[in-house]
C-alpha positions as CSV (number, residue, x, y, z in Angstrom):
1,X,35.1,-42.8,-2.9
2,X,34.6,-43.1,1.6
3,X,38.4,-42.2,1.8
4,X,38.7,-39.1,-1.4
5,X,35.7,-37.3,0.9
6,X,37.2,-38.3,4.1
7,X,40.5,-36.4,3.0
8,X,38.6,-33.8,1.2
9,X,36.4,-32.8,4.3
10,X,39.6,-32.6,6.6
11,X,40.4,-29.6,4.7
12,X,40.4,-26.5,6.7
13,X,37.9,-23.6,5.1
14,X,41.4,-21.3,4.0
15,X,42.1,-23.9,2.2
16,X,39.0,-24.6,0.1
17,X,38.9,-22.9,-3.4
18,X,36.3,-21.8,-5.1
19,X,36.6,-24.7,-7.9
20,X,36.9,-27.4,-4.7
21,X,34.1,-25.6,-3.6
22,X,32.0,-26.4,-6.4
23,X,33.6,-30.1,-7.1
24,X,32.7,-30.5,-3.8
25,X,28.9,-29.7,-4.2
26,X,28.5,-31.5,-7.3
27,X,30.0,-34.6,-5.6
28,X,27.9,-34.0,-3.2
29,X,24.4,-33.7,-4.5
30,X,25.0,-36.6,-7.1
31,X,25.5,-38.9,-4.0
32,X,23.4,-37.6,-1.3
33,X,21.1,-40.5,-1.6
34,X,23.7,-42.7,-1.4
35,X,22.2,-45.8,0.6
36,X,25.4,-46.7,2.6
37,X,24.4,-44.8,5.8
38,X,27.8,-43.6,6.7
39,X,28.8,-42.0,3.6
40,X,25.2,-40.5,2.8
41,X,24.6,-39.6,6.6
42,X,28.2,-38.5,7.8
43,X,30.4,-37.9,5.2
44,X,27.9,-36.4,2.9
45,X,24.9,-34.7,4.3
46,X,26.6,-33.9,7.8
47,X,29.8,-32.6,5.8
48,X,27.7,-30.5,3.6
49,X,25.5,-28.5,6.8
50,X,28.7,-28.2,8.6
51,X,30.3,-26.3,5.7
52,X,27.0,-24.6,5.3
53,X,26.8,-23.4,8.8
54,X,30.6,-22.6,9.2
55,X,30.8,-20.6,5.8
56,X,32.4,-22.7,3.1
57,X,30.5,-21.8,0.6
58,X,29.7,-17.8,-1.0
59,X,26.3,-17.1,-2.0
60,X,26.0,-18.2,-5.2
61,X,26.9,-21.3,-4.3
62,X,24.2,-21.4,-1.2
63,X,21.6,-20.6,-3.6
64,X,23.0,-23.3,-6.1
65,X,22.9,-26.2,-3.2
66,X,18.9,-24.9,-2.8
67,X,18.0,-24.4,-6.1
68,X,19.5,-28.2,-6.7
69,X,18.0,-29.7,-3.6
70,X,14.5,-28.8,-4.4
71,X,14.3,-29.4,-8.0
72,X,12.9,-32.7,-9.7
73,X,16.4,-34.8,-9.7
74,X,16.1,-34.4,-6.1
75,X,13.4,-33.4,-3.9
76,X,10.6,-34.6,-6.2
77,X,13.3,-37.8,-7.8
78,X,10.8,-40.1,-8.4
79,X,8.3,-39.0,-6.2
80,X,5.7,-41.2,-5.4
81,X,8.0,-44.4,-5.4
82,X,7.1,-46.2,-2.1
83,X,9.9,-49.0,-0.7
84,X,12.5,-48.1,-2.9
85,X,16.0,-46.4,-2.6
86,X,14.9,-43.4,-4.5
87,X,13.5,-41.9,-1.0
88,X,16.8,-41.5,0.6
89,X,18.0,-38.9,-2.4
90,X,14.2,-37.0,-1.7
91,X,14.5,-37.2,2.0
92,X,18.5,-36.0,2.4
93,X,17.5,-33.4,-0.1
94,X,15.2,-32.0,2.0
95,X,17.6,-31.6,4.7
96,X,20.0,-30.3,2.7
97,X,17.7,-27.4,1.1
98,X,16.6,-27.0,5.2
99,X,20.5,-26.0,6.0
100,X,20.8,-23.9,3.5
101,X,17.4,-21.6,4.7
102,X,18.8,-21.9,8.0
103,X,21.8,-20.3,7.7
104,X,20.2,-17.6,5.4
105,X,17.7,-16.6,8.2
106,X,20.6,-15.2,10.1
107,X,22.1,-13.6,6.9
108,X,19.3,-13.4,4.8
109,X,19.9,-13.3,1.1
110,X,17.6,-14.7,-0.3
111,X,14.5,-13.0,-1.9
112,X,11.0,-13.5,-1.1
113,X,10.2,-14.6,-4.3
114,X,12.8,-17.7,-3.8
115,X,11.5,-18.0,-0.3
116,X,7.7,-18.3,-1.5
117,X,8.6,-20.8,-4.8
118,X,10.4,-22.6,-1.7
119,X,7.6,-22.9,0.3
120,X,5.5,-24.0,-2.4
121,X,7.5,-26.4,-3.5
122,X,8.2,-28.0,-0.1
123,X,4.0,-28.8,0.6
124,X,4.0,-29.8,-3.2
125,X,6.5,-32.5,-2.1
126,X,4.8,-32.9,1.4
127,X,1.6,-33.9,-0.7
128,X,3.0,-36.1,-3.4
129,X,5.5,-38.0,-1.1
130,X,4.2,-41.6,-0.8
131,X,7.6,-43.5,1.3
132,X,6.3,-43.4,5.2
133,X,8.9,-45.3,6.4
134,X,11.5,-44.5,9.1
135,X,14.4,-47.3,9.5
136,X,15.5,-48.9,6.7
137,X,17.2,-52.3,7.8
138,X,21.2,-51.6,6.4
139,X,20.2,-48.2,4.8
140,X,19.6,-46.1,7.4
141,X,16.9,-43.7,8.5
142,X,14.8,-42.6,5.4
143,X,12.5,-40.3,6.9
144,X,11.1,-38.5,4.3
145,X,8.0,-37.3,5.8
146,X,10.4,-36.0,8.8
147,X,12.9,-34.5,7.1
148,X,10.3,-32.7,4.7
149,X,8.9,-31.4,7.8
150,X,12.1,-30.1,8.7
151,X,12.4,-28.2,5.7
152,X,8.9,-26.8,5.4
153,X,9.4,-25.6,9.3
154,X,13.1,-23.9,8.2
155,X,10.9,-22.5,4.9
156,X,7.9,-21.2,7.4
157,X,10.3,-19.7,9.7
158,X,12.4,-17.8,7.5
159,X,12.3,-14.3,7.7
160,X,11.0,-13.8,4.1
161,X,8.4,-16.4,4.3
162,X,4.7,-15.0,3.1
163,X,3.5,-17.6,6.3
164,X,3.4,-16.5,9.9
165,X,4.8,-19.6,11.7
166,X,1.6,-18.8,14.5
167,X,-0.8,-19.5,12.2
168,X,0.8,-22.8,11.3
169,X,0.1,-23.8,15.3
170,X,-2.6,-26.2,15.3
171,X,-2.8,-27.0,11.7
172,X,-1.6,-29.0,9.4
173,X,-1.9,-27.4,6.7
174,X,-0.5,-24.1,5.2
C-alpha cells in the first residue's frame, strides 16, 4: 500500500485525472486514520494538503474532501472512545476538513450556509471529544483536541463565518 501512494503522489498535477483524482480521495479518507505514522502523517494527510493547497483537486471535489471529513465516519467516528485507535481517523480528519477551508478563504467557494453547518459541527466535536492525549508510543501524535482547534480556528477565520475571530479573543467558547 506505502509504495502504490508513494508512486501515486510523485505524479505531477498535469498528469492527475479527474478519475485519479477521485481514487485518490477515496484512498485517502478510508485510510487517514491509519495508525502507522508515516503513511497516515506523510504519505496521507501531508499528501492530501499539499494537493489541496497546490490545486489538484476542482471544487467539487474540495467540497467532497469537507463534506467527508466532518461527517460521522470521520470527525465524529466513534466519538467519545478514549485510548483507542479510533482518535487518529477523528483527529487527521479534522486537519484535513481545516486544509480544505484554508485554501477556500483565499478562493472562497463555499457558502455561508456550509461555512456555519461547519462551524457547528466543529464545537459539536470539540464538546463530545473525550481522547486528550498527545504522543501515542509507535502511533504517532493523536492530538485531537489540537487539531480540532486547528479546524475550528480555519472555520472562525473564514471569510463566510457568522463568528468574528475578535470576539473569540479571550474566550473559549463560541
Amino acid at each position: 500500500m506505502k509504495r502504490r501512494l508513494e508512486e501515486l503522489i510523485a505524479i505531477s498535477k498535469e498528469s492527475m485525472t479527474r478519475e485519479l483524482a477521485n481514487e485518490m480521495i477515496s484512498f485517502m479518507l478510508e485510510n487517514i486514520g491509519a495508525t502507522d505514522p508515516r503513511l497516515r502523517d506523510e504519505l496521507i494527510y501531508g499528501t492530501l494538503a499539499r494537493w489541496i493547497h497546490n490545486d489538484f483537486f476542482n471544487e467539487d471535489q474540495l467540497e467532497h474532501i469537507l463534506t467527508k471529513a466532518i461527517d460521522d465516519n470521520h470527525l465524529f467516528y466513534q466519538i467519545g472512545e478514549v485510548c483507542t485507535d479510533s482518535v487518529f481517523k477523528r483527529s487527521f480528519s479534522a486537519l484535513a476538513a481545516a486544509a480544505v477551508l484554508q485554501k477556500d478563504q483565499i478562493d472562497v467557494r463555499l457558502d455561508q450556509d456550509t461555512v456555519s453547518r461547519l462551524l457547528e459541527r466543529v464545537c459539536q466535536y470539540l464538546e463530545m471529544e473525550q481522547d486528550t492525549r498527545g504522543y501515542v508510543e509507535g502511533k504517532g501524535w493523536a492530538h485531537a483536541i489540537a487539531h480540532g482547534a486547528d479546524l475550528l480556528a480555519a472555520a472562525v477565520r473564514h471569510p463566510l463565518s457568522p463568528v468574528d475571530e475578535a470576539d473569540c479573543k479571550g474566550s473559549l467558547m463560541i
